[in-house]
C-alpha positions in Angstrom: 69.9 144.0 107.7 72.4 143.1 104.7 74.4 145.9 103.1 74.9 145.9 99.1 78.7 147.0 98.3 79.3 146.7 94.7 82.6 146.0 93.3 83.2 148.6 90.9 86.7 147.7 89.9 85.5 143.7 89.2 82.3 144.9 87.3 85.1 146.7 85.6 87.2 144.1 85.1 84.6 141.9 83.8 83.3 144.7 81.0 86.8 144.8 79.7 87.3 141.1 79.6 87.8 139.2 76.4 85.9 136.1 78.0 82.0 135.7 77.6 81.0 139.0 77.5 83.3 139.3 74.2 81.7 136.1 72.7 78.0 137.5 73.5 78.9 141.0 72.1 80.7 139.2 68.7 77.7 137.0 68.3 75.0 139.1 68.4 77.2 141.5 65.9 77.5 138.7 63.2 73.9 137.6 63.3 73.3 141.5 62.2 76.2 141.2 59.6 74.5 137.7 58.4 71.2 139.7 58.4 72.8 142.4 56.3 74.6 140.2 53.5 70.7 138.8 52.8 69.1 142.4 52.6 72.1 143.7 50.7 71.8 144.8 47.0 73.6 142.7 44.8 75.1 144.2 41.5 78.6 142.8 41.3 78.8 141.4 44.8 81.6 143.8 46.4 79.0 145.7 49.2 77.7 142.1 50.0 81.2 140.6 50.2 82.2 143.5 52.1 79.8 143.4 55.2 82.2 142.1 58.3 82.6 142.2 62.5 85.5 144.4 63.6 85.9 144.3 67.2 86.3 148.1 68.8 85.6 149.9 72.2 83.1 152.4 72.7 83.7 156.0 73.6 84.1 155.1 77.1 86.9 152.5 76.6 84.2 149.2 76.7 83.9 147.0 74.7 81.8 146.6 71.6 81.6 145.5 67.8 81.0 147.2 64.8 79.0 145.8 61.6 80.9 147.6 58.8 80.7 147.5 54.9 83.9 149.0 53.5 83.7 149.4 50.3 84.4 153.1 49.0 80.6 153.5 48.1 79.4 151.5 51.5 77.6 155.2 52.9 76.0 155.8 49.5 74.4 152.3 49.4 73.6 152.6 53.0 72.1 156.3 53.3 71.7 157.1 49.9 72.5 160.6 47.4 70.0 163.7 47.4 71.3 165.1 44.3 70.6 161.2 42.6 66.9 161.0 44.1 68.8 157.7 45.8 67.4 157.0 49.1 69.8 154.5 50.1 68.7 151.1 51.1 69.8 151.3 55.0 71.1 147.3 55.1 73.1 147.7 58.0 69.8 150.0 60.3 67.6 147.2 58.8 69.8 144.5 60.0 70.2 146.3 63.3 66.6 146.7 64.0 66.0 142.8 63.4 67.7 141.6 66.3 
């Protein structure tokens, strides 16, 4: 009977490479910041304009990507005031939840 030994540190290896795995993680993330810049509100254009990739790691060191509108009002557009009665128009959650 075979025996299975994974290879831990080349799994490891190949999560914190900047080869495919980069590409797949970086293309997935701009289809949801294409997605975004079509659902975003437009009143001068700055949020839309605004909506960009940015690579990153995660908490536990892999890697990842991060959709990211950084304007100063980007959280209020996205989530929204209570004490406005704005609900926010969630463009970046909607985005995610296309793909």
């Amino acid at each position: 009977m075979a025996r299975y030994s994974p290879n831990r540190a080349g799994v490891r290896r190949w999560l914190d490479s900047d080869g495919d795995l980069r590409n797949a993680i970086n293309g997935q993330a701009n289809l949801i910041a294409n997605r975004a810049r079509q659902l975003a509100p437009v009143r001068t254009g700055r949020y839309k304009a605004s909506i960009h990739v940015r690579d990153s790691r995660g908490w536990d060191g892999r890697l990842a990507a991060d959709v990211t509108a950084d304007v100063p009002y980007g959280t209020v557009v996205e989530l929204g005031r209570r004490n406005l009665h704005n609900r926010g128009h969630h463009v970046l959650r909607r985005a995610a939840e296309t793909l």
